[in-house]
Rosetta silent file (secondary structure, phi, psi, omega in degrees, C-alpha in Angstrom):
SEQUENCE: XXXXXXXXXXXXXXXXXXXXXXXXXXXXXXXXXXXXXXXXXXXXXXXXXXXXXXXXXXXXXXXXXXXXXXXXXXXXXXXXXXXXXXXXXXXXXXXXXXXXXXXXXXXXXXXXXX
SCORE:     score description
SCORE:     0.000 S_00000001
   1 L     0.000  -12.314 -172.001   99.573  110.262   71.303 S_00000001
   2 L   -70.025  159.843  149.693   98.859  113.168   73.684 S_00000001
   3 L    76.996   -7.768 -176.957   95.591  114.717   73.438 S_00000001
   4 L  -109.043  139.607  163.886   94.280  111.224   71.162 S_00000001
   5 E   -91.510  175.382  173.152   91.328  109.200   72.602 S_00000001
   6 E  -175.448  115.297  141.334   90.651  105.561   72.875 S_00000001
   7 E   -67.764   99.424 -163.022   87.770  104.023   72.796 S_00000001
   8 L  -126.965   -1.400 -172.037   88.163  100.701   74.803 S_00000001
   9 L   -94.219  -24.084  157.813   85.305  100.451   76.935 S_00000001
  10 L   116.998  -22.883  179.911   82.744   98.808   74.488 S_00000001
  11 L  -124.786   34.863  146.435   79.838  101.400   74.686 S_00000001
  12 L   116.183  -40.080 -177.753   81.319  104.317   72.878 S_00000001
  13 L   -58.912  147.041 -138.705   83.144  106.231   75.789 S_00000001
  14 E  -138.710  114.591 -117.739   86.142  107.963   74.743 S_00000001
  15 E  -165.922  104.580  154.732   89.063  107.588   77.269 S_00000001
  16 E   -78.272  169.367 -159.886   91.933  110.145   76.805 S_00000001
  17 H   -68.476  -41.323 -165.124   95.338  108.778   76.142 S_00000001
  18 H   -90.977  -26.215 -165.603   96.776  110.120   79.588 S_00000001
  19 H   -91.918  -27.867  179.840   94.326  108.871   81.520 S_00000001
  20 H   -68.238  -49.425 -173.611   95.028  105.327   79.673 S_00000001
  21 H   -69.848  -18.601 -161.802   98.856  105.679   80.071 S_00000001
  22 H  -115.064  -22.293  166.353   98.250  106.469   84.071 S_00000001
  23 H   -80.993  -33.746 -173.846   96.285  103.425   84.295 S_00000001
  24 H   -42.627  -57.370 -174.012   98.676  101.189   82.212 S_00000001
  25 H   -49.274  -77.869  173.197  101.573  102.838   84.635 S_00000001
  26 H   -35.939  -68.153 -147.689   99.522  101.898   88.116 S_00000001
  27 H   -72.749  -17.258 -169.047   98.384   98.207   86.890 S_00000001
  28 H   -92.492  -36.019  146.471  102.520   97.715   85.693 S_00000001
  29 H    -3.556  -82.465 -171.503  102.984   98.899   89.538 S_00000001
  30 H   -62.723  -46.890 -167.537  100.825   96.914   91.252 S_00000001
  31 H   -56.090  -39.183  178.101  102.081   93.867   89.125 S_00000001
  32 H   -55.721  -84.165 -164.772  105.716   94.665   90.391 S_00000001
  33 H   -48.492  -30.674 -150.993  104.621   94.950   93.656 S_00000001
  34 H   -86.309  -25.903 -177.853  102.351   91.393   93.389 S_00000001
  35 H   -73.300  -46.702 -178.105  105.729   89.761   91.688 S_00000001
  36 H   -59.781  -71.883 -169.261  108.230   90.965   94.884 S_00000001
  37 H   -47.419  -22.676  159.493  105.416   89.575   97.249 S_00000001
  38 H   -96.102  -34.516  164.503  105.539   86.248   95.886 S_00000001
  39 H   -74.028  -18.248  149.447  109.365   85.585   96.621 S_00000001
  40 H   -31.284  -55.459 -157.392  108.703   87.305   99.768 S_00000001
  41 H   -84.613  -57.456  163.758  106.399   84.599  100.488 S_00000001
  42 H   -73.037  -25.851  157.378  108.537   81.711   99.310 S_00000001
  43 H   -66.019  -39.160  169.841  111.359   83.003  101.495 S_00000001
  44 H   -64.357  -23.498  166.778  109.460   83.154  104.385 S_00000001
  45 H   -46.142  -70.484 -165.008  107.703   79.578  103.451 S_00000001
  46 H   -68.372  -19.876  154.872  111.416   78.449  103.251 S_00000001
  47 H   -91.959  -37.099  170.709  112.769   79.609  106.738 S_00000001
  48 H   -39.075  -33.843  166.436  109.957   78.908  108.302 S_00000001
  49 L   -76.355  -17.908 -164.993  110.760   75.355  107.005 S_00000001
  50 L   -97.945    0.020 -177.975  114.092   75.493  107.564 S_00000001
  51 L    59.042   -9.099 -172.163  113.337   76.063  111.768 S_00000001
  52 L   -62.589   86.845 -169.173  116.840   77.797  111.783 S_00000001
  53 L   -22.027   -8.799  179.191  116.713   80.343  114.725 S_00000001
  54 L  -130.223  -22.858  154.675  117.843   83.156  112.518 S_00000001
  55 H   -61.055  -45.642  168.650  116.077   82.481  109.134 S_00000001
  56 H   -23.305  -60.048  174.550  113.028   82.650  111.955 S_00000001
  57 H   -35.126  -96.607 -171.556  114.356   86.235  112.879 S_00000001
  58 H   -30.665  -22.501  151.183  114.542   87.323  109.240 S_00000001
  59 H   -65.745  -24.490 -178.808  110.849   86.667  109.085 S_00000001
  60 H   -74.341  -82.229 -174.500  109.646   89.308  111.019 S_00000001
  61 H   -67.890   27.514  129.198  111.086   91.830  109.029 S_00000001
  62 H   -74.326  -26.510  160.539  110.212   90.080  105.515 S_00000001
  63 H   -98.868   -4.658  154.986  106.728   90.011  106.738 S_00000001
  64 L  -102.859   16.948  148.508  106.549   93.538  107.345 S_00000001
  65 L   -81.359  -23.324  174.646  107.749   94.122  104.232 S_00000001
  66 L   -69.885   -9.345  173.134  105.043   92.228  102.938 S_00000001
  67 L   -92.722  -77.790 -152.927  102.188   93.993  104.929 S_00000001
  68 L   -49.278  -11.484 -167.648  103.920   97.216  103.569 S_00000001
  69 L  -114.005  -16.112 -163.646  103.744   95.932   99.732 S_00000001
  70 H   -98.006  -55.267  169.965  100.210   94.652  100.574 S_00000001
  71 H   -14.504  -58.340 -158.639   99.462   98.468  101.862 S_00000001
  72 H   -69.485  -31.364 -175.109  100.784   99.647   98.799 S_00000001
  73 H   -75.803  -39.553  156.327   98.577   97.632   96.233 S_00000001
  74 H   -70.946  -32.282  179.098   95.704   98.773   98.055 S_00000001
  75 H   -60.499  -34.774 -169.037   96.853  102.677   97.958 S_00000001
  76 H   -81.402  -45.466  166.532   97.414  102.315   94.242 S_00000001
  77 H   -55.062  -58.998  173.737   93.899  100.620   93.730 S_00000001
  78 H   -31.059  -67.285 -166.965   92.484  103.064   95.915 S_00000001
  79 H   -69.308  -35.344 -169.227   94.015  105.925   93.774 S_00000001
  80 H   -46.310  -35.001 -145.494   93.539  103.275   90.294 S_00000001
  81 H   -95.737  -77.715  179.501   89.361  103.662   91.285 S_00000001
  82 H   -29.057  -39.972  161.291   89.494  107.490   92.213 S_00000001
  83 H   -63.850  -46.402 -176.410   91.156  108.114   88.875 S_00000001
  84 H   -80.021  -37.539 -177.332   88.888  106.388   86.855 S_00000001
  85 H   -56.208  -11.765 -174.394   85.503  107.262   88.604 S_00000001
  86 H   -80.311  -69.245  179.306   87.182  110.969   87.455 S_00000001
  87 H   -22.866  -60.392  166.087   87.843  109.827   84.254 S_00000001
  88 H   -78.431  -50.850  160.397   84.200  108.656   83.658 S_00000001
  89 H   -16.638  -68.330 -161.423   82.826  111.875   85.237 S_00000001
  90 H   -59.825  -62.329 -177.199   84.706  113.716   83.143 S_00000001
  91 H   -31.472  -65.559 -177.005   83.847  111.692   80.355 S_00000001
  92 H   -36.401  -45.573 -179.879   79.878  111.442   81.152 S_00000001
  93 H   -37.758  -70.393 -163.832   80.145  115.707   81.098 S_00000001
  94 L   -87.633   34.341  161.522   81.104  115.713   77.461 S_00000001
  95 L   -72.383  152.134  157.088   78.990  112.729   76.135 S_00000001
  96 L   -56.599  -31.248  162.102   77.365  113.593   73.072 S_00000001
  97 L   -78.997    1.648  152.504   74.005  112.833   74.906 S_00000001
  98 E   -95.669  116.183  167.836   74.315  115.540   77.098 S_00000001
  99 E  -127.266  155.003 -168.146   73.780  119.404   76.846 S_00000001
 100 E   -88.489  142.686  151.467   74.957  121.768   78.749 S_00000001
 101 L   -43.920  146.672  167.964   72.280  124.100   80.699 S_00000001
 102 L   -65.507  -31.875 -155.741   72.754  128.083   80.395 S_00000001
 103 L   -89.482    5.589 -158.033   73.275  127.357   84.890 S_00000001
 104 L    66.591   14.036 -172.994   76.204  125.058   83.639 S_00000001
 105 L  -117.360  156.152 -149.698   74.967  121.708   84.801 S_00000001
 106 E   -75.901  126.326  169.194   74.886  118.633   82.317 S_00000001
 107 E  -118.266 -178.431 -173.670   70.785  117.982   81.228 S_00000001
 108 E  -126.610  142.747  175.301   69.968  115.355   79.072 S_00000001
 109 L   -93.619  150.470  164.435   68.276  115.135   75.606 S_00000001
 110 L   -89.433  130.503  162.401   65.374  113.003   74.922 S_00000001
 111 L   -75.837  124.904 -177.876   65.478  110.980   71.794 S_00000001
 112 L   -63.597  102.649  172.341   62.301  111.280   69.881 S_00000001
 113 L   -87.471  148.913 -164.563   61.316  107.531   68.641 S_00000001
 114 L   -44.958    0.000    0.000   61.222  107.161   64.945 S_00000001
């Protein structure tokens, strides 16, 4: 599978396999994190409900785990968007509609209409 493309985007770009597998890997992340963060949320719902001076306690540090999981899900988008805007860079270089200049930067061909 290394080194194999996929076309998934709908207009023709060509997406290596690693770069697919590193998003798959981030989005099964962030889902992980978004799954912990909902029983987080219903435990804290439920002491908070239960008024019990020490499930009370046990919220403060259940809600900073939950700012810390909420952190994380942004760091991982953050890096999810930086990987892909690379990804399409890279991609955009080696389109077929593109030639490279003798100075090394990407020109464009004009298509001639029929």
């Amino acid at each position: 599978m290394e080194g194999d493309t996929f076309s998934g985007l709908g207009n023709g770009t060509q997406i290596d396999s690693k770069v697919v597998q590193t998003f798959q890997k981030s989005f099964v992340q962030v889902q992980n994190i978004l799954d912990q963060n909902r029983l987080l949320i219903n435990e804290i719902n439920q002491n908070h409900e239960s008024k019990i001076p020490d499930n009370l306690s046990r919220n403060v540090g259940l809600i900073r785990e939950l700012n810390n999981n909420i952190r994380r899900v942004v760091d991982l988008y953050a890096d999810l968007s930086s990987s892909f805007t690379k990804s399409m860079d890279a991609s955009s270089e080696g389109d077929s509609s593109g030639a490279m200049k003798s100075d090394g930067k990407a020109g464009h061909k004009r298509n001639r209409p029929a």
